[in-house]
Structure formats: C-alpha cells, structure tokens
C-alpha positions, 0 to 999 in steps of 0.5 A: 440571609443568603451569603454573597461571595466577595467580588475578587472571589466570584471573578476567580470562581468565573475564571476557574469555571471557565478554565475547567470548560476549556479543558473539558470541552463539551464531550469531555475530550480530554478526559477521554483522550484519543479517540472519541469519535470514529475514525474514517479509514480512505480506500481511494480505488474502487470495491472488489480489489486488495485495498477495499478487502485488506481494509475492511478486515483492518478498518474492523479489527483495529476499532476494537484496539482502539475502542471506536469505529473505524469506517471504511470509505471508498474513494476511487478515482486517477490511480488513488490520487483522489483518496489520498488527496482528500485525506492529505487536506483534511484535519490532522487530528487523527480521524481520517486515514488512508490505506494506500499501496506503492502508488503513492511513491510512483506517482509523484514522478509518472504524473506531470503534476500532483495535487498534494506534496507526498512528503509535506503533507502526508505522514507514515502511521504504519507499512502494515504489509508486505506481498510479492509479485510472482512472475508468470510465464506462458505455457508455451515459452521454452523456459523454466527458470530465471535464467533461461527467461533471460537468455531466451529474451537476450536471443530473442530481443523485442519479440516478447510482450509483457502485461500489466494492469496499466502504465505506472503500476507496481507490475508494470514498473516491476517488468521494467526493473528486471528488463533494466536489470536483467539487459533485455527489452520486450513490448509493455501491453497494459490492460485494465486489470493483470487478471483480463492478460491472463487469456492472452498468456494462454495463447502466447500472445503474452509471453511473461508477467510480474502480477500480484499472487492473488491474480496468479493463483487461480491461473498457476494452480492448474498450470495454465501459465507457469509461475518461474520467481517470487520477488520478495526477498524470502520465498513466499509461502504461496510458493515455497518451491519457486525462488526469489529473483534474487537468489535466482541471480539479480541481486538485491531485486526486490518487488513489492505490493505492500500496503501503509496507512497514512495521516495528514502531516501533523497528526498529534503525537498521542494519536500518531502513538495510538493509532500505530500501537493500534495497527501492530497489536492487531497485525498479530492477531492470528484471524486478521493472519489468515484473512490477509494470506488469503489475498497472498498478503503478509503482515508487516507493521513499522512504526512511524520513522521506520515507515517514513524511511521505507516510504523515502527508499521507496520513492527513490527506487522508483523515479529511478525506474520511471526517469531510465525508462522514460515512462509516461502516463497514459 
C-alpha cells in the first residue's frame, strides 16, 4: 500500500520546492554566480578607430578572466552619444558594457541636450587607460620648443591655424587648454578626422596641432612635421626625448585620451567586483601591453571610486574649457 504524506507535510514540501526553484532559477544562476551569459562590450563609434581596436583586444581577453564571451558591438553614431545611451538605459545587471573616451565628460556641456544623465545613470567600472597627445608643428614654423611656440604665437597673435578631428573633440579642446593657458589665440579648423590635417601641416597651411600619437606617428617618424611635447605628465615612451607640457613651463597641464568602461547605474555589487577584477588582471597581461602600445595606449585600470573620482575632475576640467572658450557644437 502506497504511503501518502500528511496534508501539513505535503503543504511544506510544496513551499520547500518552490522556495529551492526561486533560488536556483531555470539556469542555475545563482549556483553559477556572475557571469552566465556573455557580456555585450558597446563600442559607440564606427570600426577602424582606438575604441573599436582597444575593444576588441579587452572584449577577448577579459571573456577568458571571466569565463564567458564578451562581445564587441559597434554602435556608432553623434560623438558616441548613441552607444552610450543604449547602454545607459539598458538592465543594470552587468551584460551590457561600453567603452568610452573623454567624450563622455565633454558632452554634457558642448551639446545643448543629452539623452541620459551622465552621473545618474551611468557608473564607472574601471579607467583602463591612459595616452597623451603630442603636439606637432609644421616643418616650416621657426620653433623647436614649447617656449618658442608661445612666443612666436604671442608675436604673431591670430596668424596661425590649429587642426582637430572636429568641434569638441579631446585635440581640439586640448588646443584650447594651452592657448587658454599659454595667453595665445589662433584659428580652430576642424577636420573629419586629425590624420586628413596632416597634408595641410605639410604646406604650412596648418601651423600646430594636439593629436593622438597614433595619428602622429607615421607623420613624425620621418619628419614630415615635428613633434615638440607630450601632454601627459611623465614623457610617453613613444617619445622619450620630447617633454611633457608641464615640465616645458605650463604647470599642471595635462591632456589625456584615456579610455573607461562603463555600466548602468545600479549594477549589482559582485558584478561590479567581477567585472573590475576582471579588467585590472588582464591589464597586466604582457600580450594585451603590447597590443595596446602599438596604438601609443598605456594600460591604466582604477577601481570603481577611483574612476568616478577621475571621471568628476574630468568633467569639471573640461566645462571649464567649454564655458572660457565659449565653444559651440557644430
């Protein structure tokens, strides 16, 4: 004869059931923990640039660190406002990730609106990256240093032109910094990208520029336009003998292309903890080192705080430049 369990008895064996589901879930999650489902990585400009490059290579390396695929997805689209957005509004449950560059503190001052709330909606997994600009100078222009850059542009006020790869971009507002600084002014003339100024330079038609090293390098390497300083605040490796801005006589300047991953506010802890753990062991990893200085990129890798912290001085050094210079969008 077949035993049947008292009804109390079979009530609390329903509930345990139930109970042990809810906790297991249909995959398991949480026995397997964070992650167990790939990771989408945002790249929110076009193939071909430092994003899409830098991203790949961290998009296969940290899927080994965290045992699941990270997919890189380009997103291009109004200075990686796009990208960052769809990631902005997404589920903050660790899946979905973008890599972004300084843009993402200029932007909230140079655009009239923005679609998402930088500091409310979006948090700092890790800065994984640091890479100065160099700033180049015509052949033709009588200067070799720092020093005499400035002098020549306080003699000469409004008579040179500077390049960028467009209106609010980290080369442009990193030419208004030192002309802020320095006491000099000269004419922005923007191009769709630093390397297409590069001819112009050439011909003197372009005098100086602040430009990413991996824009300048094929240019300097044969001296078609002269590197002068670097604007880190230790001498790039790329060019050992040029100094840094600072040590050249502006204090305390500092231009940097760095490079952060960022999730949507409200990202659980143990990802957050993952995901940053993560990117710092594979930001030692001497294959991803070299891959990275070939575009003239150091690695960095913050934790979270620190991030937000950089991310908010960031910010500020910036609408700083925007608001004296009066810069509008195009």
């Amino acid at each position: 004869m077949k035993s049947v369990a008292p009804p109390g008895q079979r009530i609390a064996m329903i509930i345990g059931a139930a109970l042990l589901a809810a906790l297991i879930g249909p995959t398991g999650a949480m026995a397997q923990g964070f992650p167990n489902k790939p990771v989408k990585l945002v790249l929110p400009y076009s193939p071909g640039g430092i994003i899409d490059y830098v991203g790949r290579q961290v998009a296969q390396h940290l899927g080994d660190a965290i045992g699941q695929p990270v997919v890189a997805e380009n997103r291009p689209g109004a200075g990686g406002i796009n990208g960052t957005d769809s990631v902005a509004r997404s589920t903050p449950d660790g899946y979905t990730l973008v890599l972004m560059d300084p843009a993402i503190v200029i932007n909230p001052t140079l655009q009239p609106s923005m679609p998402y709330d930088l500091f409310k909606q979006l948090q700092t997994v890790s800065i994984i990256s640091t890479s100065p600009e160099v700033l180049v100078v015509a052949p033709q222009l009588p200067v070799k240093t720092l020093a005499e850059l400035i002098a020549y542009g306080k003699a000469n006020p409004g008579k040179m032109n500077f390049a960028s790869a467009g209106v609010g971009t980290t080369p442009h507002l990193g030419a208004e910094l030192f002309m802020q600084r320095a006491g000099i002014e000269a004419t922005h003339v923007p191009y769709r990208s630093i390397g297409q100024s590069y001819p112009d330079m050439m011909a003197n038609k372009i005098q100086f520029s602040f430009s990413s090293i991996a824009g300048a390098l094929p240019f300097t390497t044969d001296n078609r336009v002269n590197p002068i300083a670097t604007t880190g605040l230790k001498r790039s490796p790329v060019y050992p003998d040029k100094p840094t801005v600072d040590e050249a006589g502006l204090k305390g300047f500092e231009v940097d292309l760095w490079l952060g991953v960022f999730a949507p506010k409200g990202i659980p802890a143990d990802a957050l903890a993952k995901l940053n753990s993560g990117l710092l062991s594979i930001l030692k990893k001497p294959e991803l080192i070299a891959a990275l200085a070939k575009v003239g990129v150091e690695p960095n890798g913050t934790g979270p705080q620190e991030g937000e912290k950089f991310l908010t001085s960031e910010y500020d050094k910036w609408k700083g430049v925007i608001t004296t210079g009066n810069i509008k969008p195009q």
